[in-house]
C-alpha positions as CSV (number, residue, x, y, z in Angstrom):
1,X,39.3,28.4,7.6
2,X,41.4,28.2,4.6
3,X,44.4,27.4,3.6
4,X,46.9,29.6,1.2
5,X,49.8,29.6,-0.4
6,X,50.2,32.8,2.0
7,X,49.7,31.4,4.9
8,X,46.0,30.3,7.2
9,X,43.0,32.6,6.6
10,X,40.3,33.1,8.8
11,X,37.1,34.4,8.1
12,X,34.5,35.0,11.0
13,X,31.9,37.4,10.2
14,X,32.7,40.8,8.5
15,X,36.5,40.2,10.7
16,X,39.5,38.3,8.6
17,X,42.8,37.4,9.9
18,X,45.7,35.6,8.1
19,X,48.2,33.6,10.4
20,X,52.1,32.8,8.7
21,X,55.2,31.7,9.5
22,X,55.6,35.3,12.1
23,X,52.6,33.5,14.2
24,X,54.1,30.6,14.1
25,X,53.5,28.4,11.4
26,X,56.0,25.7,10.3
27,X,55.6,27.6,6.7
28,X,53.6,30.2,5.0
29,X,51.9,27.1,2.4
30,X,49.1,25.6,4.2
31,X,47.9,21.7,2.5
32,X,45.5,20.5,4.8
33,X,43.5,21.5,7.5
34,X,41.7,19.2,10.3
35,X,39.8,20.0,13.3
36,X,39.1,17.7,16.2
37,X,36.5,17.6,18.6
38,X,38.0,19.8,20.9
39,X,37.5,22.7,18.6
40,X,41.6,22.8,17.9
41,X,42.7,23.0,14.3
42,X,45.2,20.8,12.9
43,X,47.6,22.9,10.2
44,X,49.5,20.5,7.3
45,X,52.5,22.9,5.9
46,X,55.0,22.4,3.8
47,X,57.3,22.8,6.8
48,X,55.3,20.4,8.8
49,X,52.4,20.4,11.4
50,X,51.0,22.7,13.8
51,X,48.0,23.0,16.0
52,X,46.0,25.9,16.6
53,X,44.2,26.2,20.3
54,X,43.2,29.2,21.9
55,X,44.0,31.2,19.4
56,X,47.7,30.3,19.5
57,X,49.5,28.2,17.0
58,X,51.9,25.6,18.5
59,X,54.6,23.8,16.3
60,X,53.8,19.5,16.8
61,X,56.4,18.6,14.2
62,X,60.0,18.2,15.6
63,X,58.3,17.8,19.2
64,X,59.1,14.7,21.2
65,X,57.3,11.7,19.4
66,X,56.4,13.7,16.6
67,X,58.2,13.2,13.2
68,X,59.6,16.2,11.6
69,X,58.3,15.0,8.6
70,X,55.7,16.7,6.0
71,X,52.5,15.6,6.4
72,X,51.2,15.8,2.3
73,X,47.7,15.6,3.1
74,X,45.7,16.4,6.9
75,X,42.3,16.8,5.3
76,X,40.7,13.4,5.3
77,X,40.2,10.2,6.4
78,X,43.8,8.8,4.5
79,X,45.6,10.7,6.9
80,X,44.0,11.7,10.4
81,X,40.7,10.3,12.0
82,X,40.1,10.9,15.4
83,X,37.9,8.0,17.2
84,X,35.3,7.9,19.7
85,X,37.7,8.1,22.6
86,X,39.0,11.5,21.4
87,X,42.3,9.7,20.0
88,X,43.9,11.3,17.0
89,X,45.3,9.0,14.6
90,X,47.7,10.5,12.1
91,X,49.3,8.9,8.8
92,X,53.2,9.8,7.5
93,X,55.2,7.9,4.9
94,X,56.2,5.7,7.4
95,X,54.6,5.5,10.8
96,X,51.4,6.0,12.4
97,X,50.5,8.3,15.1
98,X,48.2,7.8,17.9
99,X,47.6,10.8,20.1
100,X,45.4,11.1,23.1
101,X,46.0,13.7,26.0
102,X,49.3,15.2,24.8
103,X,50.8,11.4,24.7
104,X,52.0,10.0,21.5
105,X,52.6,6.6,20.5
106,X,54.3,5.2,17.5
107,X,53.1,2.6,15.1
108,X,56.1,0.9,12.0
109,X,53.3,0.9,9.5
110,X,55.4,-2.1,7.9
111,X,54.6,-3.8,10.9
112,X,51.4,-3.3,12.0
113,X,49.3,-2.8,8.7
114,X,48.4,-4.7,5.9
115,X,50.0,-2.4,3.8
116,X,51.5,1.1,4.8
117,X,49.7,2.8,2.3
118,X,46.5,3.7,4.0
119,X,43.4,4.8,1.9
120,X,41.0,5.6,4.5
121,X,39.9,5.3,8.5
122,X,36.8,4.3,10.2
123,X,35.4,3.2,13.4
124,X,32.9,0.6,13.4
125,X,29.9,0.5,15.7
126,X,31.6,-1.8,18.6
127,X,34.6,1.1,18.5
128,X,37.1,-1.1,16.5
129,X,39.1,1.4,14.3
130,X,39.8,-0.1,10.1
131,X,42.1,1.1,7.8
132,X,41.8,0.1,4.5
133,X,44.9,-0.3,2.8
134,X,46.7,-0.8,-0.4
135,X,47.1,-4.3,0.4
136,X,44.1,-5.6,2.6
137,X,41.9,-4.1,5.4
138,X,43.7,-3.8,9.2
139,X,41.8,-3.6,12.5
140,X,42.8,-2.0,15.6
141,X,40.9,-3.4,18.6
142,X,42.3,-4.0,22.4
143,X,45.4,-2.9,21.6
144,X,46.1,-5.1,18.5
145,X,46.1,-5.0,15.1
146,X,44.3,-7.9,13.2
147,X,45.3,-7.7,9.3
148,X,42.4,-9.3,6.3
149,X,43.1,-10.1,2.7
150,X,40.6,-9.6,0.1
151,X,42.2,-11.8,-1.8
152,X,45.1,-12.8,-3.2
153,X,44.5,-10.5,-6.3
154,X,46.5,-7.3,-6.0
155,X,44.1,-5.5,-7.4
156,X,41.0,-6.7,-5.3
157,X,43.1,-5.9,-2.1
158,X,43.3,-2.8,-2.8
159,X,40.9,-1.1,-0.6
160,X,39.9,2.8,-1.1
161,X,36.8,3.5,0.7
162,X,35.2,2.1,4.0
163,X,31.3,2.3,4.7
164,X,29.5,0.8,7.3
165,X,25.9,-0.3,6.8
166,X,23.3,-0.4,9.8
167,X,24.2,-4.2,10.2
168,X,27.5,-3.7,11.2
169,X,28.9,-5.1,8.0
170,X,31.8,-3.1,6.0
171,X,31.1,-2.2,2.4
172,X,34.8,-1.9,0.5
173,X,35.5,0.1,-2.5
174,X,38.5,-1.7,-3.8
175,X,40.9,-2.2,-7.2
176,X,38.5,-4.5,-9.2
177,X,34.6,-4.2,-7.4
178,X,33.6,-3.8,-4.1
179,X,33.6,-5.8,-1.3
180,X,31.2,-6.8,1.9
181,X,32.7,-8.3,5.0
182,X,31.1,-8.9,7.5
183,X,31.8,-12.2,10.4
184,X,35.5,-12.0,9.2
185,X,34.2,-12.7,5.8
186,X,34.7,-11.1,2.6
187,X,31.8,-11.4,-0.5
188,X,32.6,-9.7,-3.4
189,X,30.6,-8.1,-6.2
190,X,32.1,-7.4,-9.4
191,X,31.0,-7.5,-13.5
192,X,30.3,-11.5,-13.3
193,X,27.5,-10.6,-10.7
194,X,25.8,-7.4,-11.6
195,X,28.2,-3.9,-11.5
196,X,28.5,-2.3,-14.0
197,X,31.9,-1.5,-14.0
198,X,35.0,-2.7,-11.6
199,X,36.5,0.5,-11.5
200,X,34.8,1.9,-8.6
201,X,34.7,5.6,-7.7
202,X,32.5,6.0,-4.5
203,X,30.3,4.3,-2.1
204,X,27.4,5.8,-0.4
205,X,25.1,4.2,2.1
206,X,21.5,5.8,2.0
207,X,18.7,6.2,4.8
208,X,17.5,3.3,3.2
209,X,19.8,0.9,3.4
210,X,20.5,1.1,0.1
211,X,24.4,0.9,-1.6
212,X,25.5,3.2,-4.4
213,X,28.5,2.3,-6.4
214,X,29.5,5.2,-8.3
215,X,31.6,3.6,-11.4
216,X,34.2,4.7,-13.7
217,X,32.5,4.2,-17.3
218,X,29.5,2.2,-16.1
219,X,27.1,4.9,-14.2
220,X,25.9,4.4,-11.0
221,X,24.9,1.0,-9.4
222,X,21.8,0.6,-5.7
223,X,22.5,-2.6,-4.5
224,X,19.5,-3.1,-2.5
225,X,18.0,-6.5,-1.5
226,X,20.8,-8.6,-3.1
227,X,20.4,-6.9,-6.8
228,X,22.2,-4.3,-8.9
229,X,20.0,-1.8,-10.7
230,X,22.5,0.7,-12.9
231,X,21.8,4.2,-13.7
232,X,23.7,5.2,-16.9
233,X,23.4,7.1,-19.8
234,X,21.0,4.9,-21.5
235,X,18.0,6.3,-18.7
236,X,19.6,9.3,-18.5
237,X,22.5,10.0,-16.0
238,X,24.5,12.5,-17.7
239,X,27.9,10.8,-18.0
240,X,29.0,7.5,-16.7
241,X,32.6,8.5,-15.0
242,X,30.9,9.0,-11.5
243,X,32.9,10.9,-9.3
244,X,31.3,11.9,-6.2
245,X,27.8,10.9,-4.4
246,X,26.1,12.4,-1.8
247,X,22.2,11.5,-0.5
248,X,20.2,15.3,0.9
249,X,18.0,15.5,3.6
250,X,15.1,14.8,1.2
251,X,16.2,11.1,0.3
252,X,17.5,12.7,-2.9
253,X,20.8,11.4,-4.7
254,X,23.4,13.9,-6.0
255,X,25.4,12.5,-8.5
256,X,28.6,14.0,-9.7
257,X,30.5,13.3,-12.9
258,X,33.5,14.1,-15.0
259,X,32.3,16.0,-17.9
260,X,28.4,15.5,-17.1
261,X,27.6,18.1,-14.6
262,X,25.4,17.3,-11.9
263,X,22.7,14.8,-11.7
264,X,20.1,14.5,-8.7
265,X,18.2,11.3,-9.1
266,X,14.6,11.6,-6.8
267,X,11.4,9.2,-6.9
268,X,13.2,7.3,-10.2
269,X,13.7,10.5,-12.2
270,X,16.8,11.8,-13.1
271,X,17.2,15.9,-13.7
272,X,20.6,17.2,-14.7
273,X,22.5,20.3,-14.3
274,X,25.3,20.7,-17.1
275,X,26.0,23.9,-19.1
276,X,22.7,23.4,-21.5
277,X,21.1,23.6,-18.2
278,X,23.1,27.3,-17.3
279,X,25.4,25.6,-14.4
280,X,28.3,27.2,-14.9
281,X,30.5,23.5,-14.5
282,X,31.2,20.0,-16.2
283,X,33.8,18.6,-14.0
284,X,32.1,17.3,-10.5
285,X,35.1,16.6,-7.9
286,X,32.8,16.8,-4.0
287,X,29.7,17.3,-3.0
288,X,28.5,17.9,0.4
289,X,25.1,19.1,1.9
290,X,25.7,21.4,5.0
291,X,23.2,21.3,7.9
292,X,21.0,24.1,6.3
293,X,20.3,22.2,3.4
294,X,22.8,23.9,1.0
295,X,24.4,21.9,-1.3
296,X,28.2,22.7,-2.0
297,X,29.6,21.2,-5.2
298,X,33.6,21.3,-5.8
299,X,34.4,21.2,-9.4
300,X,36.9,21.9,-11.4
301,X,36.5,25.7,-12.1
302,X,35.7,26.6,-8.8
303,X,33.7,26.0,-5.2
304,X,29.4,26.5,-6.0
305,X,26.7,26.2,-4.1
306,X,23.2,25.4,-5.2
307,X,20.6,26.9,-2.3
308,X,16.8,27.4,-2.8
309,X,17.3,26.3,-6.6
């Protein structure tokens, strides 16, 4: 599935299909695309959202309970998660949405959230739902919201990313460091005690255990038994504006930078994939490994994969 400035495209096998505004959609410019777990496809237009099921496209925006309001973004965990108990929550300007079987109810994000600008969503192990704000973290749990400061700091409440280690505690990517909280705690790390850099870019939980901090002019930090080690350009990481990590099915660590390329960082060694190296890219923005084992890379002139070498 993709989606165009002309509209949705499908691709399925050798057979293509496009869908537009005659099949239904809200508008022709498609801006995000989610799926849930029961295989229907959530459309983001410019004229508001749709759901394809069945291979028919229904119109959700100006329903009852739905906002006819544009959805900027439906493509990741900012601004729809579904939960364990197949309900869909979705993000606009102002409220929050949460749908289960065709019922919608209505959240004032002023009211209920730390902060209404949500960053990302995630469900923790006991099925409490976080968002991480732009001013503190927010649980939803029982039927209540629960809202936590970092801190008083603007910046360090700031929350961007939300990982869960196998503990149970929550690892935060915030404004100024990263956070741990964990017993309605919060511990943060930042330059005083051992990252590199505050400005954090990603957070990646390995098999291991271990945390990866990807920085923004520092490298790449493992926490790991209560210590920092930093990967930068001094044992050679490429660049040290990380921008996206991602661990294989090998235990290897992709690391993607602005301007470095690629880096994959196995058994301690560190090989990299820039231009010198005949990679066609410099600017990393994603990386993902699908179940086959291929890795896709998004970068800034175009989608690659790297498969087999």
């Amino acid at each position: 599935w993709i989606g165009t400035q002309g509209g949705l495209f499908e691709a399925r096998g050798e057979n293509f299909r496009t869908y537009t505004m005659k099949d239904g959609l809200p508008a022709d410019t498609v801006i995000g695309l989610y799926r849930d777990s029961k295989e229907n496809l959530w459309i983001s237009t410019l004229g508001g959202l749709a759901r394809l099921s069945g291979g028919k496209i229904e119109r959700m925006s100006g329903q009852k309970d739905f906002p006819d309001t544009l959805f900027v973004r439906l493509n990741g965990p900012a601004n729809c998660f579904e939960d364990r108990t197949g309900r869909l929550w979705f993000s606009t300007r102002t409220q929050l949405l949460a749908y289960s079987n065709g019922v919608v109810t209505r959240y004032d994000k002023k009211s209920v959230l730390s902060d209404p600008g949500i960053n990302a969503m995630h469900e923790d192990a006991s099925g409490t739902v976080w968002f991480a704000t732009a001013g503190g973290l927010t649980s939803f749990a029982g039927g209540t919201f629960t809202k936590y400061a970092v801190s008083q700091n603007a910046d360090e409440n700031t929350i961007f990313v939300i990982q869960e280690d196998r503990e149970g505690s929550l690892w935060l990517a915030t404004g100024k460091g990263i956070a741990r909280f964990a017993d309605g705690m919060f511990e943060r790390f930042d330059r005083t005690n051992g990252l590199s850099d505050n400005s954090v870019q990603d957070l990646l939980i390995d098999r291991e255990g271990s945390i990866w901090v990807g920085t923004n002019g520092g490298g790449v930090d493992r926490f790991r038994d209560e210590k920092f080690v930093t990967y930068s350009p001094k044992v050679g990481l490429s660049y040290d504006l990380v921008t996206a990590i991602t661990e294989d099915r090998t235990g290897a660590v992709w690391i993607g930078t602005s301007f470095g390329g690629l880096n994959r960082l196995k058994d301690g060694v560190i090989t990299v994939f820039d231009n010198k190296r005949g990679t066609p890219f410099q600017e990393v923005r994603a990386l993902s490994e699908d179940k086959e084992g291929t890795l896709w890379i998004g970068a800034r002139g175009g989608l690659y994969v790297l498969k087999n070498g």
